[in-house]
C-alpha positions as CSV (number, residue, x, y, z in Angstrom):
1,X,34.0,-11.3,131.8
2,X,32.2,-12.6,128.6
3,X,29.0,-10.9,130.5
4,X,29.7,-8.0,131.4
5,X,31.3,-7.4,127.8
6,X,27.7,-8.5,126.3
7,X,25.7,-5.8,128.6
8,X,28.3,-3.1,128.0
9,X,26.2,0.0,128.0
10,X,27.3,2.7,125.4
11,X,27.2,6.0,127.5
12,X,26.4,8.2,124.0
13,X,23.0,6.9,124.4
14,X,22.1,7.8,127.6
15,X,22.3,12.3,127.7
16,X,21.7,11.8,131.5
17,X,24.3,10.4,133.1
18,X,25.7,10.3,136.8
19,X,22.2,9.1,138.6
20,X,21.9,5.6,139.6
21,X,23.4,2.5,138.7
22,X,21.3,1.0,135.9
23,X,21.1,-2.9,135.5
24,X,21.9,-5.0,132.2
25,X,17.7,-4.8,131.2
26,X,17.7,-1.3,131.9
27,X,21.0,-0.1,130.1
28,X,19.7,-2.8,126.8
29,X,16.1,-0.4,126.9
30,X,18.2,3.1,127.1
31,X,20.0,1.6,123.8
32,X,16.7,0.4,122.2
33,X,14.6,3.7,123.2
34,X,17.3,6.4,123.2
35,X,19.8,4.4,120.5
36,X,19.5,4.8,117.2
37,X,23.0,3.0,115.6
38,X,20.9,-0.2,116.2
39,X,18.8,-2.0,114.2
40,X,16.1,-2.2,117.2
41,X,16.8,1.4,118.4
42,X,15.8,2.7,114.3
43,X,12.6,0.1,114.2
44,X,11.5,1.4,117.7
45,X,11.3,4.9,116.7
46,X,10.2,4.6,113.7
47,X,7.7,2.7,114.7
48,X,6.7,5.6,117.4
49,X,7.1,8.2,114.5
50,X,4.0,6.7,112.6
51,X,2.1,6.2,116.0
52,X,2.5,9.9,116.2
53,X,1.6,10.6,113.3
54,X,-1.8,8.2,113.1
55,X,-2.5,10.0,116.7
56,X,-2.1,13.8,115.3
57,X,-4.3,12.7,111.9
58,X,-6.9,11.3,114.6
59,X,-7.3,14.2,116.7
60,X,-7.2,16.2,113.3
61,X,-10.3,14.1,112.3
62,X,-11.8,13.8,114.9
63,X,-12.6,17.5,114.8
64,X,-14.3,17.5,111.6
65,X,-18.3,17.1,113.0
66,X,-19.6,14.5,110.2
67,X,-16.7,12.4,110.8
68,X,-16.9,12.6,114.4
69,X,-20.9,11.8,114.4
70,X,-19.9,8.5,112.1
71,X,-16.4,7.1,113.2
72,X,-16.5,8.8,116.9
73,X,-16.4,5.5,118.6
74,X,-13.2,4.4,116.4
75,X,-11.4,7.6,117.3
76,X,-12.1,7.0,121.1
77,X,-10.5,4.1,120.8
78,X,-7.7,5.1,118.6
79,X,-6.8,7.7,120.9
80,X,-6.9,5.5,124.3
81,X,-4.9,2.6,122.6
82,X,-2.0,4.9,121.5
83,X,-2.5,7.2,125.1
84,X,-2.0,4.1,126.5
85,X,1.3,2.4,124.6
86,X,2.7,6.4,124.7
87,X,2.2,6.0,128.6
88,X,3.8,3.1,128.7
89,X,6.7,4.2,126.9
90,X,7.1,7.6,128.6
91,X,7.6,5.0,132.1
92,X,10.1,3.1,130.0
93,X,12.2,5.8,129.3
94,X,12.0,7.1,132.9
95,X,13.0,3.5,134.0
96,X,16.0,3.2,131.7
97,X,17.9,7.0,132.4
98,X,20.3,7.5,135.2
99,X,18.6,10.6,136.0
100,X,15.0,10.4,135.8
101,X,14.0,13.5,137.2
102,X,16.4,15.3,134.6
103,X,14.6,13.4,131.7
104,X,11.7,14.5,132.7
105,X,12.7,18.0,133.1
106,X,14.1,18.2,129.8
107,X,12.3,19.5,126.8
108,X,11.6,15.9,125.1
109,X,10.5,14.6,128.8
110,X,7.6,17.7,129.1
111,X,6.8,17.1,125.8
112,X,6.4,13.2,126.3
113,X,4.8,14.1,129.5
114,X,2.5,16.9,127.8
115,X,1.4,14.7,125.1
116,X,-0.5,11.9,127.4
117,X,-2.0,14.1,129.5
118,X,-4.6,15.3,127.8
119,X,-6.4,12.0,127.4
120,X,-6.6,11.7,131.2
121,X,-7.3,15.6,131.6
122,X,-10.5,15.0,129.2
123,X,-12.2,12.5,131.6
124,X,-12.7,15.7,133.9
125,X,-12.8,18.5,131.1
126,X,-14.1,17.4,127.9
127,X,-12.8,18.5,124.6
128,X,-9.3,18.6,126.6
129,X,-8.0,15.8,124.0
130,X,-8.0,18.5,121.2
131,X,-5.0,19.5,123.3
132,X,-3.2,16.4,122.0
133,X,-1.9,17.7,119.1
134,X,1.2,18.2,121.5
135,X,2.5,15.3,119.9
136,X,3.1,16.7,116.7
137,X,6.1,18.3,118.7
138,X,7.8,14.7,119.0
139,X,8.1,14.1,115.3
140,X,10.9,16.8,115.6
141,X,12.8,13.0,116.8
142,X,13.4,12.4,113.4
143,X,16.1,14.1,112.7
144,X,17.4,11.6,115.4
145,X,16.1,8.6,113.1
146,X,17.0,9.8,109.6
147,X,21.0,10.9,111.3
148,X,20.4,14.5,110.2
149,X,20.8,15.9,113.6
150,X,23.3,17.9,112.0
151,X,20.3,20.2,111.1
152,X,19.8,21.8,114.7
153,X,23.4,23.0,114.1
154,X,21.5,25.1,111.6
155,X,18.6,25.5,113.9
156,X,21.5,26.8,116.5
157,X,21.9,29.9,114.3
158,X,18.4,30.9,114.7
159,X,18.9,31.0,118.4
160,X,21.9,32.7,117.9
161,X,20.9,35.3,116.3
162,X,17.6,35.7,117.9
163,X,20.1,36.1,121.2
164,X,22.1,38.4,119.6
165,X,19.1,40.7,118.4
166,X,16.7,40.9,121.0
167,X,17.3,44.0,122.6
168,X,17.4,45.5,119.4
169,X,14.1,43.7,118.5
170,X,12.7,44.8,121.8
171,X,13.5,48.6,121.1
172,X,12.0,48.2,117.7
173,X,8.2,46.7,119.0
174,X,8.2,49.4,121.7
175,X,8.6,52.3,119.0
176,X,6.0,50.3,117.1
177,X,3.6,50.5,120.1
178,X,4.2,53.7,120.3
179,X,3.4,54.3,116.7
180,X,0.3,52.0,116.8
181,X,-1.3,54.0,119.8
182,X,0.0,57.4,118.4
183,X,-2.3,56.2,115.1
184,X,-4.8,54.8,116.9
185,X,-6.0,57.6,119.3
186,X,-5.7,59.9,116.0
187,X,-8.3,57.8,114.0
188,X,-10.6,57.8,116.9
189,X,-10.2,61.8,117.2
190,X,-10.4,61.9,113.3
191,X,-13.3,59.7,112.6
192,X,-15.1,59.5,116.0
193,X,-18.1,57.0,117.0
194,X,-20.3,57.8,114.1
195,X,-17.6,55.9,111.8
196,X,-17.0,53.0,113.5
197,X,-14.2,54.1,115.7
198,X,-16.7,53.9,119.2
199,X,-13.4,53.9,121.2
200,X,-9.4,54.2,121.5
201,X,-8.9,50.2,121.9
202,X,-11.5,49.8,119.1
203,X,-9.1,52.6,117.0
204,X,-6.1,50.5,118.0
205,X,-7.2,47.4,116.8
206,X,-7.5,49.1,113.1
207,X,-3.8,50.7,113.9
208,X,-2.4,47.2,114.0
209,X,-4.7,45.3,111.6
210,X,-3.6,48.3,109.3
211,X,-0.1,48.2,110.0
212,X,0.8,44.7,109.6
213,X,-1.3,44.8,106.3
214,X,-3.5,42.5,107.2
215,X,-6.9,45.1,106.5
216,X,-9.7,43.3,107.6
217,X,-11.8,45.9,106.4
218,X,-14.2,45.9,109.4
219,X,-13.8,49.5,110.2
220,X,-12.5,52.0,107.5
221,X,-12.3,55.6,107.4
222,X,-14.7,57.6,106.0
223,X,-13.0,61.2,105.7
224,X,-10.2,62.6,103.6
225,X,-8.0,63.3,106.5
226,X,-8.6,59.7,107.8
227,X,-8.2,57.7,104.9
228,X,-5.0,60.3,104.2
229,X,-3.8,58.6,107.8
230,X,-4.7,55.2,107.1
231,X,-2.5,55.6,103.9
232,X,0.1,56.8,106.4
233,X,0.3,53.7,108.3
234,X,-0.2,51.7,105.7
235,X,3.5,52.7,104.3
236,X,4.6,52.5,107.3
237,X,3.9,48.8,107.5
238,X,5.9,48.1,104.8
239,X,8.7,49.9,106.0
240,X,8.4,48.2,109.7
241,X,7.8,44.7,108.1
242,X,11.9,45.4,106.8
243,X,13.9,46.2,109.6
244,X,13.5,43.2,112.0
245,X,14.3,40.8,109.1
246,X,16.9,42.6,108.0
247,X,18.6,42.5,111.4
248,X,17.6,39.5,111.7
249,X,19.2,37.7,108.6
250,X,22.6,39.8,109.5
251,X,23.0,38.1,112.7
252,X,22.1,34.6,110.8
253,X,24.8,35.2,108.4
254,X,27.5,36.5,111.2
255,X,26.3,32.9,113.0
256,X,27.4,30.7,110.6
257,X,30.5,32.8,109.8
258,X,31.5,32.6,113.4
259,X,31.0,28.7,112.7
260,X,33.3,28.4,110.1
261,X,36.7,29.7,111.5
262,X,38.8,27.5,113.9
263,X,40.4,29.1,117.3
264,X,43.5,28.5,117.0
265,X,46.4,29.9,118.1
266,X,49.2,31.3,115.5
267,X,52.6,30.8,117.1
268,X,54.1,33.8,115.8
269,X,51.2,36.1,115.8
270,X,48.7,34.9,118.1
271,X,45.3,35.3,115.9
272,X,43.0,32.9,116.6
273,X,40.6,33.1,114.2
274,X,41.2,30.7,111.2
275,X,39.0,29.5,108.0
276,X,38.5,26.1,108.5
277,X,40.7,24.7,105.2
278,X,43.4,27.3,106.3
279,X,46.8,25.2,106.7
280,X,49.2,29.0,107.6
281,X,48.0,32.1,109.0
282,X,46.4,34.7,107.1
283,X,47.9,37.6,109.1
284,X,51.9,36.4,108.8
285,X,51.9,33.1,106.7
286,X,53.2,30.8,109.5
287,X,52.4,27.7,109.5
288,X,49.5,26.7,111.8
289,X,49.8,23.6,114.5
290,X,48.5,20.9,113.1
291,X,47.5,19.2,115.9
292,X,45.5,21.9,117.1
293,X,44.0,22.5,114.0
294,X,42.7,18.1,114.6
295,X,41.3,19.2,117.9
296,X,39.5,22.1,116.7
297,X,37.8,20.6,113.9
298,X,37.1,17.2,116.1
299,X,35.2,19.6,118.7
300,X,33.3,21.5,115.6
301,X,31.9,18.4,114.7
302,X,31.5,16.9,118.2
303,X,29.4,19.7,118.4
């Protein structure tokens, strides 16, 4: 009994449950490697943290030509060693999940996956290893390590809102297009080869380079009607650059007001919608159940 009560396996750890039955070694790696309320789960990915980030700063490096004729042999074996030891550990978390397959199916697992690969890839294609920059994507597990994981709540707006607005988005870029090649095809009528503008595509590109205010300056206009068109779009951009965030931001703010009320059932009126402090019902004062008024704000912050 005194065993099994020193290998019991804390299920919060492990996000893939119902696969196989894991054994005591395997269920003390899951805490260590997917853990981080333990002293050895918080050392081991700190520890991969800075590994991550010595591997980013090395590929970084290692494209910068002087350092790479002088310290190339260092970075080669900078980048095997930690190739290696993240190899190693991608295996270890496949070994200790009840689900590997679903592990490595998940976002985290491709990116784990993703972020060795190159190494191996480069033995065949050279210069793949530039592709391990990848890895910067696993320092996002520090909001795991620092116990701010309340901050993808935030980030869980974002989608939110980004759900909630794309078809409106989507409407928006077409009539841009349309714009864009609308501008574009009357440049290249306007100002022709002999200015620059050899072809429609060619006319397009300044349409959008013009547009999103960017003006590389490559190809201008040269007559009054043109430039008086390229002033045109030029206000235009401004205007266009507006109306996504604006849409945007409103579906951000009517996220995180959504968040902030508790479904709840009044048992006089029926509303469910309730602020979170709100102890009787805004619509006909009676006093809300308290114990579903526990439950609601357990599951908020559950989730």
């Amino acid at each position: 009994m005194k065993r099994r009560e020193r290998y019991h396996f804390d299920a919060r750890h492990d996000p893939f449950l119902g696969g196989r039955t894991l054994s005591p070694i395997q269920h003390k790696l899951n805490e260590i490697i997917f853990g981080v309320d333990t002293f050895a789960g918080r050392l081991f990915d700190i520890v991969l943290l800075i590994a991550i980030m010595i591997s980013v700063l090395t590929v970084m490096l290692e494209s910068v030509h002087d350092l790479q004729v002088r310290y190339g042999q260092i970075f080669f074996i900078i980048e095997w060693v930690l190739t290696i030891l993240f190899t190693i550990e991608y295996l270890l978390r496949l070994s200790c999940v009840a689900k590997p397959l679903r592990y490595a199916t998940s976002f985290f697992g491709m990116v784990d996956l993703l972020s060795i690969l190159p190494t191996f890839v480069a033995l065949a294609i050279p210069g793949s290893q530039s592709l391990l920059v990848i890895r910067a994507l696993r320092l996002l597990r520090v909001f795991r390590v620092l116990k701010i994981a309340h901050c993808m709540k935030e980030a869980n707006y974002l989608w939110i809102a980004f759900r909630a607005t794309q078809s409106k988005i989507l409407v928006f870029l077409v009539v841009v297009m349309t714009i864009i090649l609308l501008m574009g095809s009357a440049m290249y009528l306007i100002e022709g080869p002999t200015n620059g503008f050899t072809s429609i595509p060619k006319s397009v590109y300044w349409s959008i380079v013009t547009m999103t205010t960017v003006g590389y300056g490559d190809i201008a206009p040269q007559t009054v009607l043109g430039q008086s068109l390229a002033a045109v779009a030029m206000i235009l951009g401004y205007g266009i650059i507006i109306v996504p965030t604006g849409v945007f931001s409103v579906e951000i703010v009517a996220a995180s007001r959504a968040s902030k009320h508790l479904d709840m059932p009044c048992t006089n009126c029926d509303l469910h919608q309730h602020e979170t402090d709100a102890i009787f019902c805004k619509h006909c004062g009676e006093k809300l159940p308290r114990a579903a008024r526990k439950f609601e704000l357990s599951r908020q912050n559950e989730s």
